[in-house]
DRENDO-1510 file (C-alpha; in Angstrom, 1 decimal, always signed):
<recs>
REC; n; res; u; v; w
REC; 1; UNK; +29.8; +24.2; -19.2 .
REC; 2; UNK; +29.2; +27.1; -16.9 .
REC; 3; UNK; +25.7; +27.5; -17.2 .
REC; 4; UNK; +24.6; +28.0; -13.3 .
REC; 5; UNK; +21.4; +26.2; -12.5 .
REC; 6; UNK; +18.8; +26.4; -9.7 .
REC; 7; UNK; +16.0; +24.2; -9.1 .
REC; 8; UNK; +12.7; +25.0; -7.4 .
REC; 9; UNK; +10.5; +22.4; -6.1 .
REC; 10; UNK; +6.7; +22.9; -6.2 .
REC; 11; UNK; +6.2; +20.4; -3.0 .
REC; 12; UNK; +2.9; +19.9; -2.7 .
REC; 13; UNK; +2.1; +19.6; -6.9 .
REC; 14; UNK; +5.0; +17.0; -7.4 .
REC; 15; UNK; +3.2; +14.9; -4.3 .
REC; 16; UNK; +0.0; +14.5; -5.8 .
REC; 17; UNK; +1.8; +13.1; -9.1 .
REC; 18; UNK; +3.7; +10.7; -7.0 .
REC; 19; UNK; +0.7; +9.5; -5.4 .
REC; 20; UNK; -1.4; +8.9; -8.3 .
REC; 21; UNK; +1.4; +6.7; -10.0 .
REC; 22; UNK; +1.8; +5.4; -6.1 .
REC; 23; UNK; +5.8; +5.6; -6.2 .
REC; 24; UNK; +8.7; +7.1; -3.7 .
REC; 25; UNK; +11.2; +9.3; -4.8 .
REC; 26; UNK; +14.7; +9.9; -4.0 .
REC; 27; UNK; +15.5; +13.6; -4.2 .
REC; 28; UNK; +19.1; +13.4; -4.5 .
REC; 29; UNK; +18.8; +11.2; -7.3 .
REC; 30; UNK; +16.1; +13.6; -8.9 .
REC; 31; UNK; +17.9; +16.9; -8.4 .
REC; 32; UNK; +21.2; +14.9; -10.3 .
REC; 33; UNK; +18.8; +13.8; -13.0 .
REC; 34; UNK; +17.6; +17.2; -13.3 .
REC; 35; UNK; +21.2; +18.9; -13.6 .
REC; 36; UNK; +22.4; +17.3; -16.3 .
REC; 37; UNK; +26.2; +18.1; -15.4 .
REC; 38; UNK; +25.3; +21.6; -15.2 .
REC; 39; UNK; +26.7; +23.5; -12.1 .
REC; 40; UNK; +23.9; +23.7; -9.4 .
REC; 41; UNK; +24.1; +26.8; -7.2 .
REC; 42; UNK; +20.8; +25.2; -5.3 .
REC; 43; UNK; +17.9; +23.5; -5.1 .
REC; 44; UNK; +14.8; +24.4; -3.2 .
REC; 45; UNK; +12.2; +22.4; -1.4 .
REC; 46; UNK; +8.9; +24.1; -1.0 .
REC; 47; UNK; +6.1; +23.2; +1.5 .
REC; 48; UNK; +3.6; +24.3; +4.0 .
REC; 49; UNK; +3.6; +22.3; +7.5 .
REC; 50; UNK; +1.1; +22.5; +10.2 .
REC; 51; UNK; +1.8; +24.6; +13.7 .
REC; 52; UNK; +2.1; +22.3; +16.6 .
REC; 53; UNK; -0.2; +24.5; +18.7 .
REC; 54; UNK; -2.6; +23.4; +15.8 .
REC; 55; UNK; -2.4; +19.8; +16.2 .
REC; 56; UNK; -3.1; +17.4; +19.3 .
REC; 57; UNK; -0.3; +15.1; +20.4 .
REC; 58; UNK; -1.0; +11.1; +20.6 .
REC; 59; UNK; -3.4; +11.8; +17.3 .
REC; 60; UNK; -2.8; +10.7; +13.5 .
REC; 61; UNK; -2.5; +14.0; +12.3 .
REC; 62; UNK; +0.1; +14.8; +15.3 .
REC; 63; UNK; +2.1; +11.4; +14.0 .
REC; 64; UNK; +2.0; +12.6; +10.3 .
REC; 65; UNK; +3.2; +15.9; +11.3 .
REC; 66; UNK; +6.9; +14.0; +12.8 .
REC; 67; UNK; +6.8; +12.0; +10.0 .
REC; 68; UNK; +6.6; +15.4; +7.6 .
REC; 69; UNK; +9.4; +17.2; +9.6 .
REC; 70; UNK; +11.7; +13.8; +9.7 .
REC; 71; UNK; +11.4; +14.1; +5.8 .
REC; 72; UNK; +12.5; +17.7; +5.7 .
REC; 73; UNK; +14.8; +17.1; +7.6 .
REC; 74; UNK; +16.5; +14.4; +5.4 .
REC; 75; UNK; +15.7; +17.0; +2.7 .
REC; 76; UNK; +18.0; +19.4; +4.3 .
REC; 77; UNK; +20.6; +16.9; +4.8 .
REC; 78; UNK; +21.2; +16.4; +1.0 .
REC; 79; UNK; +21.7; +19.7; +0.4 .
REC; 80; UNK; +18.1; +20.5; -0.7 .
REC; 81; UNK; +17.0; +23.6; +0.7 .
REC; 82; UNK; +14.0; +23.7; +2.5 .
REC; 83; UNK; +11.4; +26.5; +2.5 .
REC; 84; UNK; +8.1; +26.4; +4.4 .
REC; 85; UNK; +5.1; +28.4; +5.2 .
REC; 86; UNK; +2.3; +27.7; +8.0 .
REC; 87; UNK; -0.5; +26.2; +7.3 .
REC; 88; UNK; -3.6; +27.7; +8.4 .
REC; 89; UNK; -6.2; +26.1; +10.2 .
REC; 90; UNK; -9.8; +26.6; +9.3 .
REC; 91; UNK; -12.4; +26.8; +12.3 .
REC; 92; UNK; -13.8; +23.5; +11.0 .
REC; 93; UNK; -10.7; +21.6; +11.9 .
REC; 94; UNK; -9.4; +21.9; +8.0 .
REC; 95; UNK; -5.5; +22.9; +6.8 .
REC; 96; UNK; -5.3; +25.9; +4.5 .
REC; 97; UNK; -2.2; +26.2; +2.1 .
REC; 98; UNK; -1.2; +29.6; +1.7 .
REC; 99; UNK; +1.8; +31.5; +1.0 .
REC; 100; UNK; +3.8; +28.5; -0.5 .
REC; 101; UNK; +3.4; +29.8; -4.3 .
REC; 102; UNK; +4.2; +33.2; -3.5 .
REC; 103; UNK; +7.5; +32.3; -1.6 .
REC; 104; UNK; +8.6; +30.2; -4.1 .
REC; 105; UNK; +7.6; +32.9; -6.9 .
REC; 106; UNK; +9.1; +35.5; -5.5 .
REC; 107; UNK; +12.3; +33.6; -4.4 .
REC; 108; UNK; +12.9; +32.7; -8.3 .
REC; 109; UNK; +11.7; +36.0; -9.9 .
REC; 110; UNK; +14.6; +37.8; -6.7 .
REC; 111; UNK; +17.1; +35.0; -7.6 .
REC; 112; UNK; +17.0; +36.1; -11.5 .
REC; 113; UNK; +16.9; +39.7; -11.1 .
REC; 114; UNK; +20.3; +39.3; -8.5 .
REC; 115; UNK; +21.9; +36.9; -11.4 .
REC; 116; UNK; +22.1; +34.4; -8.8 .
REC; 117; UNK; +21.7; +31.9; -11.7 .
REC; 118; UNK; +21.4; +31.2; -15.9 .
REC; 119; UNK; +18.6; +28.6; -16.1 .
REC; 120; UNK; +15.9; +27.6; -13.6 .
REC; 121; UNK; +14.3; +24.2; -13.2 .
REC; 122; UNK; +10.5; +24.6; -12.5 .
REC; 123; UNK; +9.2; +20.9; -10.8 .
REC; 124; UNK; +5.9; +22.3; -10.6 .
REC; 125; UNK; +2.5; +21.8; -13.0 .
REC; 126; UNK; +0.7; +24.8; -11.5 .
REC; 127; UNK; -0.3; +27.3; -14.5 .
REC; 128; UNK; -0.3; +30.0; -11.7 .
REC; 129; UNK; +3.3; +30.2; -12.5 .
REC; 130; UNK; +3.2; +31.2; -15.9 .
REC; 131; UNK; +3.7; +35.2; -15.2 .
REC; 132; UNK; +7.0; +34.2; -12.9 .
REC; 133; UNK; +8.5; +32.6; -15.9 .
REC; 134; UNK; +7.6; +34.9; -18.0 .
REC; 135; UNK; +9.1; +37.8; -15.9 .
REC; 136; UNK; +12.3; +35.6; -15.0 .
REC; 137; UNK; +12.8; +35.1; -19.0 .
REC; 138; UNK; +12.5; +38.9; -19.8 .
REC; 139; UNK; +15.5; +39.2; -17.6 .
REC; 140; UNK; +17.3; +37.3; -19.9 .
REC; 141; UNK; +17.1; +33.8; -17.9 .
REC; 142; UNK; +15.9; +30.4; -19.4 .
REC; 143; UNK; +13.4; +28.5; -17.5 .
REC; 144; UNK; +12.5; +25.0; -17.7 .
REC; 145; UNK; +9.5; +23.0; -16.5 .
REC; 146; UNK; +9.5; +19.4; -14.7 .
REC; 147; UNK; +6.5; +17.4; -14.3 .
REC; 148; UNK; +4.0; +14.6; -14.5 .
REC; 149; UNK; +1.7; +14.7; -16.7 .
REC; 150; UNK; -1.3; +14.4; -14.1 .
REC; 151; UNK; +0.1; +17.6; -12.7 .
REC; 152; UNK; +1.2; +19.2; -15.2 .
REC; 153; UNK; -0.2; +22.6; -17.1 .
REC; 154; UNK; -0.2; +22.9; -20.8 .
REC; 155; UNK; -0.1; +27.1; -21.0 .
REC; 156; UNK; +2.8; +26.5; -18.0 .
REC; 157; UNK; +4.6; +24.0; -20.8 .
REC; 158; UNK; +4.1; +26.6; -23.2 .
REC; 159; UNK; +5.5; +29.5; -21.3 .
REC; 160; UNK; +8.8; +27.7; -20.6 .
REC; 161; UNK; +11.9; +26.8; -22.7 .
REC; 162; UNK; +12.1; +23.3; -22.2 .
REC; 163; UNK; +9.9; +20.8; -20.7 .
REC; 164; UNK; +10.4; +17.4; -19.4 .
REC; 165; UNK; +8.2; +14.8; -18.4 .
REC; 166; UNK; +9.0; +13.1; -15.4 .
REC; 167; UNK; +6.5; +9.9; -15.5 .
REC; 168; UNK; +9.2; +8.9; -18.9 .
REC; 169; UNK; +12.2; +8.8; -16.4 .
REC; 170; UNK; +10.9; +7.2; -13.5 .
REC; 171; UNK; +13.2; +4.6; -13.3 .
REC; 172; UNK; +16.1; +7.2; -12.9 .
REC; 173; UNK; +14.9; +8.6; -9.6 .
REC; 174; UNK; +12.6; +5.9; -7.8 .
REC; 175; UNK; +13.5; +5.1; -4.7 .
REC; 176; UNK; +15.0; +1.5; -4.2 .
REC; 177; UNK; +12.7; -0.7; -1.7 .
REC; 178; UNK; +15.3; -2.3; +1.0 .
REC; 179; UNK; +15.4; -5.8; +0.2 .
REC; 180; UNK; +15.2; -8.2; +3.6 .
REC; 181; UNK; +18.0; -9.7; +4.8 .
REC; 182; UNK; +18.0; -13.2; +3.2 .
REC; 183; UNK; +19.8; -15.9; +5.6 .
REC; 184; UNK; +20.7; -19.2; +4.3 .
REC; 185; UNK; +19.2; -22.0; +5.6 .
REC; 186; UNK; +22.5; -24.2; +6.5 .
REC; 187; UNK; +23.7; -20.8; +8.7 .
REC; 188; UNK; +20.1; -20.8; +10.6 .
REC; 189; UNK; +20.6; -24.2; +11.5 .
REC; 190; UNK; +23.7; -23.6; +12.7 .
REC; 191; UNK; +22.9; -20.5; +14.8 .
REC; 192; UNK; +19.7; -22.4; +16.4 .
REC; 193; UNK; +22.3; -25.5; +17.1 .
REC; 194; UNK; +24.8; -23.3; +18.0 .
REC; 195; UNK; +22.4; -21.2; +20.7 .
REC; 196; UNK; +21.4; -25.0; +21.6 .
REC; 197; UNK; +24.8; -26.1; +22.9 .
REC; 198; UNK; +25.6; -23.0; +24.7 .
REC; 199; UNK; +22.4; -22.9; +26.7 .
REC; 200; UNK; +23.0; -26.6; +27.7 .
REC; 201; UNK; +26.6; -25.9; +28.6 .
REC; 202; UNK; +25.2; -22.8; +31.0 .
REC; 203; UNK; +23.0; -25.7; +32.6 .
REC; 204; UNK; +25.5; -28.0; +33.1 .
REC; 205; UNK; +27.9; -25.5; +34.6 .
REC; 206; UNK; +26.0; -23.2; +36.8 .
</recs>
């Protein structure tokens, strides 16, 4: 019942499984999923973004960039907290990620060793992981691994003390699509005779 929990996100792994299986996720809902009742001290959110001295304004790239940061930013307002690096930009006009594996490496290993928390929640499938968990369990902590299966590692799997598979669950975290506003036809009628009227009143009367 007092088993303290923190969850760290592997950003840029978990996107490429929710693109190949081409769905959106609700992060609130996942996180909740993920806890199981347990008490969450925090989750974390980890990403690289692009400088804006690095990309032109007016240009796709510069519109994917405010679209990135607007996500964050509704990241942040859940209670998710988010942690990014820079990405670096190649003299052929290409991104670099760097730095976003050892942040969030060195954030869980510093977590443990401060007994900031019992059990860890890996949502990652990268195998470069494996010596992280394996020096968080030594101090005495349980680590578990969330993923989908086209991300996810076997010899990560192996290393951790619990592994679910997120493509089984899907349904739990999706994110619902906003249904359009259906208006009946009797009330459209009624507006359209409605907006009739009053403009033939105006006439009438001015």
């Amino acid at each position: 019942m007092n088993e303290r929990l923190m969850i760290f996100i592997d950003g840029s792994n978990l996107f490429h499984g929710i693109r190949h299986l081409n769905i959106k996720v609700d992060y609130s809902k996942l996180v909740e999923f993920l806890r199981e009742g347990r008490y969450l001290v925090r989750a974390y959110f980890y990403t690289a973004v692009p400088q804006e001295k690095d990309v032109k304004k007016g240009t796709p790239e510069w519109d994917s960039l405010m679209r990135q940061r607007r996500f964050l930013d509704e990241l942040s307002l859940m209670g998710i907290k988010v942690r990014t690096a820079n990405l670096r930009k190649l003299p052929g006009g290409e991104f670099l990620e760097k730095e976003v594996d050892i942040m969030l490496a060195t954030d869980m290993l510093s977590l443990a060793y401060r007994n900031a928390y019992d059990t860890a929640i890996l949502v990652s499938g990268d195998s470069d992981f494996i010596h992280t968990v394996e020096a968080v369990q030594s101090l005495g902590k349980r680590v578990e691994n969330a993923t989908f299966k086209k991300t996810s590692s076997y010899n990560l799997r192996k290393a951790c003390d619990r592994f679910i598979l997120l493509d089984d669950y899907i349904n739990v975290f999706i994110m619902e699509e906003k249904q359009p506003e259906i208006v009946p036809v009797k009330e459209e009628e009624e507006k359209e005779k409605e907006g009739f009227w009053n403009k033939l009143k105006k006439f009438f009367t001015s």
